[in-house]
KOLMARVO-164662 format. One record per residue: residue number from 1; residue in three letters; chain; x negated, y, z of N, C-alpha, C in turn. Coordinates in steps of 0.2 Angstrom, whole numbers, plus 2048, in hexadecimal, padded with zeros to 3 digits. Layout:
N
<r k="NUM" r="Ala" c="A" n_x="X" n_y="Y" n_z="Z" ca_x="X" ca_y="Y" ca_z="Z" c_x="X" c_y="Y" c_z="Z"/>
...
//
This chain:
61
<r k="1" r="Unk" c="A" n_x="30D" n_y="7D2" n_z="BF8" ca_x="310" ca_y="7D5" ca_z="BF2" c_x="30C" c_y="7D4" c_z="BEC"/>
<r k="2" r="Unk" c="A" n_x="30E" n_y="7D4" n_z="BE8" ca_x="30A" ca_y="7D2" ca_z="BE0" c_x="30B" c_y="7DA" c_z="BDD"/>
<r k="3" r="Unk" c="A" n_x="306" n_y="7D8" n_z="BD7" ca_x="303" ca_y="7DF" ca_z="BD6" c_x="309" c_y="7E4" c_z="BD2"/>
<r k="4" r="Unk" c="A" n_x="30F" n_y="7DE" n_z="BCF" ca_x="315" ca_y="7E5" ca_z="BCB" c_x="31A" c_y="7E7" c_z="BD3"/>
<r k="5" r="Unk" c="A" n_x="31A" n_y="7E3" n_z="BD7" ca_x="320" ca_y="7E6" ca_z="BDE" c_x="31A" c_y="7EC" c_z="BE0"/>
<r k="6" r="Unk" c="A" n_x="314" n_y="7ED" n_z="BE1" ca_x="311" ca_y="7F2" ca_z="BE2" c_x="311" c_y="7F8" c_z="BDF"/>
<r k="7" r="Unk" c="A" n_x="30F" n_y="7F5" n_z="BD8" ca_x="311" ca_y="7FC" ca_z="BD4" c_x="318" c_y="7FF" c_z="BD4"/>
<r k="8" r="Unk" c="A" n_x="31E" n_y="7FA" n_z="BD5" ca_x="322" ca_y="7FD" ca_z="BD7" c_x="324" c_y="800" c_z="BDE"/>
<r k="9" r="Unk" c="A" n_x="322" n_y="7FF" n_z="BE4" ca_x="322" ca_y="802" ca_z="BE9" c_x="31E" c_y="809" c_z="BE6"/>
<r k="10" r="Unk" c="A" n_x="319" n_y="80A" n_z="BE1" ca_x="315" ca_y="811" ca_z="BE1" c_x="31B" c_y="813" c_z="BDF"/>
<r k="11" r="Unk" c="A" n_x="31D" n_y="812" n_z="BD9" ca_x="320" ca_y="818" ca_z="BD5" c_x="327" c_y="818" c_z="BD9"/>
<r k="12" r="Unk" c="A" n_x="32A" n_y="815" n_z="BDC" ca_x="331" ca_y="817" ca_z="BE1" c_x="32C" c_y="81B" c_z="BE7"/>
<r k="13" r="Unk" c="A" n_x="327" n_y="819" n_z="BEB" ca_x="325" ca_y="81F" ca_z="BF0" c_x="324" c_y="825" c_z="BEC"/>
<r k="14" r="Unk" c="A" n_x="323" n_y="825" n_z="BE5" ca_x="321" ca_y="82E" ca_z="BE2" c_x="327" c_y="831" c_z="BE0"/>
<r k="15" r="Unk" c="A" n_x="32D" n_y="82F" n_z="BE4" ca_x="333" ca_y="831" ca_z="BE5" c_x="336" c_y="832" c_z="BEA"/>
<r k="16" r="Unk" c="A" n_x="335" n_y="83A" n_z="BEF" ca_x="337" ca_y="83B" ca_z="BF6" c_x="33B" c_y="83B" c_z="BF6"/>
<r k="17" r="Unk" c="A" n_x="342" n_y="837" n_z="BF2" ca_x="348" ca_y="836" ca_z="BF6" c_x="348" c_y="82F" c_z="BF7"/>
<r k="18" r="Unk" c="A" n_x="342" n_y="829" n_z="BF7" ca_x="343" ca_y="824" ca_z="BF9" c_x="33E" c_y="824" c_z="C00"/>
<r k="19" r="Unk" c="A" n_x="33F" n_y="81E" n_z="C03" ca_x="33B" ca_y="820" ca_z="C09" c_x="337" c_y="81B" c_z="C08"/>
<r k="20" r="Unk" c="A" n_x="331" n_y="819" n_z="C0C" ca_x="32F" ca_y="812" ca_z="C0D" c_x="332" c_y="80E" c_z="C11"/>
<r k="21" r="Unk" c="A" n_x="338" n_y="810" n_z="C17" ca_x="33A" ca_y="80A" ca_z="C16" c_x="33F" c_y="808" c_z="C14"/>
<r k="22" r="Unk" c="A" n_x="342" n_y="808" n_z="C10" ca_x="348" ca_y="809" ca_z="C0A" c_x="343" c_y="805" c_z="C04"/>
<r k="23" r="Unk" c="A" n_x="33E" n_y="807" n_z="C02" ca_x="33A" ca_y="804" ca_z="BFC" c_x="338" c_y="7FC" c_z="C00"/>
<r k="24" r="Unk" c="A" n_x="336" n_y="7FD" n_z="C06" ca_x="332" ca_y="7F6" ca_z="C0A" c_x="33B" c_y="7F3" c_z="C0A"/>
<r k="25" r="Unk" c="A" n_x="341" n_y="7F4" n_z="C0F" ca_x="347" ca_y="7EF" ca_z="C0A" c_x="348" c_y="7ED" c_z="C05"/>
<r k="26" r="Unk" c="A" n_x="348" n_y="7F0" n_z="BFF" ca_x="349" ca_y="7EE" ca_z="BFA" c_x="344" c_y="7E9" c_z="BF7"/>
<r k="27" r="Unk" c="A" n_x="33E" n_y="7EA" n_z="BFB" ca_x="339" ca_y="7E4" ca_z="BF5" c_x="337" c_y="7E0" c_z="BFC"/>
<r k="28" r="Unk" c="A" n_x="33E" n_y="7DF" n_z="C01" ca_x="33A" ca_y="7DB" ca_z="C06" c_x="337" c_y="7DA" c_z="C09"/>
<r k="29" r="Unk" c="A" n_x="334" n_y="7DB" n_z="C0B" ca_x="32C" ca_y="7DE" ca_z="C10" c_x="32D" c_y="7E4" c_z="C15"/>
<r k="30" r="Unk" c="A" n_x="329" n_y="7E2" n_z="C18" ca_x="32A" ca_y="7E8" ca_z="C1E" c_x="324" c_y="7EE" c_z="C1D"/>
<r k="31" r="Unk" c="A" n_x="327" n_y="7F4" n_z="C1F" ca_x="322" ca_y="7FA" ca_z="C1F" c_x="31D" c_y="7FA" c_z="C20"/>
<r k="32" r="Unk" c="A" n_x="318" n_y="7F6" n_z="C24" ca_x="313" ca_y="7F5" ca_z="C24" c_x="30F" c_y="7F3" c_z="C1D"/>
<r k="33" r="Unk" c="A" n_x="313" n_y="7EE" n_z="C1C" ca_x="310" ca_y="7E9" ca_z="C14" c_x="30F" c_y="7EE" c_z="C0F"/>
<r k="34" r="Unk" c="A" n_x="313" n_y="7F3" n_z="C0F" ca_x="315" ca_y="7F8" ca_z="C0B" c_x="30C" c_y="7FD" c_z="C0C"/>
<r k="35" r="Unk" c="A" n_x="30D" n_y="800" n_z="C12" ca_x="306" ca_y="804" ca_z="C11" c_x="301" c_y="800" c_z="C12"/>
<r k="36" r="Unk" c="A" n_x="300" n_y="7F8" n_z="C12" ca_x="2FA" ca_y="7F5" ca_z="C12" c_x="2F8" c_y="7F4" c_z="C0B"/>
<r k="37" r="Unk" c="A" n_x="2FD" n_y="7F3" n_z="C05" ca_x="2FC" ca_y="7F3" ca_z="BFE" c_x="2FF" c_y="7F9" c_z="BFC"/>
<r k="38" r="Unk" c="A" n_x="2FF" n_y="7FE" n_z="BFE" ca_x="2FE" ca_y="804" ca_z="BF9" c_x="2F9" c_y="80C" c_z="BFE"/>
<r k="39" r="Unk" c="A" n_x="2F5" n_y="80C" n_z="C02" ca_x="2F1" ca_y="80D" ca_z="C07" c_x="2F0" c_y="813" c_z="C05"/>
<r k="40" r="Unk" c="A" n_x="2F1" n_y="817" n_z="BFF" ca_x="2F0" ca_y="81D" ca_z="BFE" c_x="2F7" c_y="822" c_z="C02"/>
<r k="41" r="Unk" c="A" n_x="2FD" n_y="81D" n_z="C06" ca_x="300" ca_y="820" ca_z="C08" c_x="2FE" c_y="825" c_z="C0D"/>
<r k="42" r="Unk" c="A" n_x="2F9" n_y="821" n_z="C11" ca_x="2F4" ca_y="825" ca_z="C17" c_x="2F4" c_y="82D" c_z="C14"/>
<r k="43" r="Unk" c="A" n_x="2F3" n_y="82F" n_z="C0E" ca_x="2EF" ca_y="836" ca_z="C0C" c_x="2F8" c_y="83A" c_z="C0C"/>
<r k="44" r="Unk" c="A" n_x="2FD" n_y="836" n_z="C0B" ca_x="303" ca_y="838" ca_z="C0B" c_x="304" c_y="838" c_z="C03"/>
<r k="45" r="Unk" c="A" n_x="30D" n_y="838" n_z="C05" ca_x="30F" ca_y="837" ca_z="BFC" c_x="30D" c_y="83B" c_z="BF6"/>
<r k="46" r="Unk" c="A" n_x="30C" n_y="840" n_z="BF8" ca_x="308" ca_y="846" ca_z="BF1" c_x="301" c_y="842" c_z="BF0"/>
<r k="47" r="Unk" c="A" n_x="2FD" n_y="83D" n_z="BF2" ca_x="2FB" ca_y="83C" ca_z="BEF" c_x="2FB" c_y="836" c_z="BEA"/>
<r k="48" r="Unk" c="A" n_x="303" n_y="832" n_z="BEB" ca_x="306" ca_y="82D" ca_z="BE5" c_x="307" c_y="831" c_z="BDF"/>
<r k="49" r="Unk" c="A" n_x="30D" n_y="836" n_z="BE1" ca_x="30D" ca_y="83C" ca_z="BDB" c_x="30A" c_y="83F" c_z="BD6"/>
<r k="50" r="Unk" c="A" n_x="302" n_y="841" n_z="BD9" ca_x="2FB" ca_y="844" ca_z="BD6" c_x="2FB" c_y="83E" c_z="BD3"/>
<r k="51" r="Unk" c="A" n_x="2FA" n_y="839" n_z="BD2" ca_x="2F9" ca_y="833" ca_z="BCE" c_x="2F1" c_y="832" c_z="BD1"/>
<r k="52" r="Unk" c="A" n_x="2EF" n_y="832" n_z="BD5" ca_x="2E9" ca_y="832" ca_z="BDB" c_x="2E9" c_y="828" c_z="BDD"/>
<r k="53" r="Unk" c="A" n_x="2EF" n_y="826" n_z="BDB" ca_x="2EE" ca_y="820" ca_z="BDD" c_x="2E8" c_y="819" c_z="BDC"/>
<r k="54" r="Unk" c="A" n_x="2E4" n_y="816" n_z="BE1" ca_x="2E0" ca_y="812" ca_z="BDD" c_x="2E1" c_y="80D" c_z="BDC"/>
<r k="55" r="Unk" c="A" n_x="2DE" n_y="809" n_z="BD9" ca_x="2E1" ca_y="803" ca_z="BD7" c_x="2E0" c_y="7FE" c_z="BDC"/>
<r k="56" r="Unk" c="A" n_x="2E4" n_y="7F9" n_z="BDA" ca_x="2EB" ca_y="7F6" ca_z="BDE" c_x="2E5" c_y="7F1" c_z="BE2"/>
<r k="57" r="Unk" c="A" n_x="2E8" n_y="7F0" n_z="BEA" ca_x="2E2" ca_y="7ED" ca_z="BF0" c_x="2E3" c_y="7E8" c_z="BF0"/>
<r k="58" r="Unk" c="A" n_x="2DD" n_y="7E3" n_z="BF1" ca_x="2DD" ca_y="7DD" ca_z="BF1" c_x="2E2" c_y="7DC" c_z="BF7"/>
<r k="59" r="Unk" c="A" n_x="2E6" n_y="7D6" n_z="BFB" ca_x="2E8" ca_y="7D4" ca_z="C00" c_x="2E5" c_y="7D1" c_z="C04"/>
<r k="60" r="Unk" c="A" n_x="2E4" n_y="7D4" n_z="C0A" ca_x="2E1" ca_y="7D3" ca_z="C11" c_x="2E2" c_y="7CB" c_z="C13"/>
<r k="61" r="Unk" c="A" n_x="2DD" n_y="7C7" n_z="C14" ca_x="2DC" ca_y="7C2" ca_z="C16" c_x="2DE" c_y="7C0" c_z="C1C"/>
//
């Protein structure tokens, strides 16, 4: 995933009426790709929303 499809998956996750996986079809990738490049998902969505998000993770080798 490149760095604007992330930012995009954050700001569609800081909207409870989309899910991740609904966000991971629509930008092609599967859910896992989804919480590998956006990991704050771990702490749960309130912490996309708080704007708590860090800055964007390298890809896993």
């Amino acid at each position: 995933m490149g760095e604007e499809e992330i930012r995009h998956a954050r700001a569609l996750l800081a909207r409870p009426e989309n899910s991740t996986s609904s966000i991971a079809k629509l930008l092609g990738v599967s859910r896992n790709t989804i919480y590998q490049y956006v990991p704050e998902l771990a702490a749960g969505r309130d912490s996309l929303v708080a704007g708590n998000a860090p800055a964007l993770p390298s890809p896993r080798s």
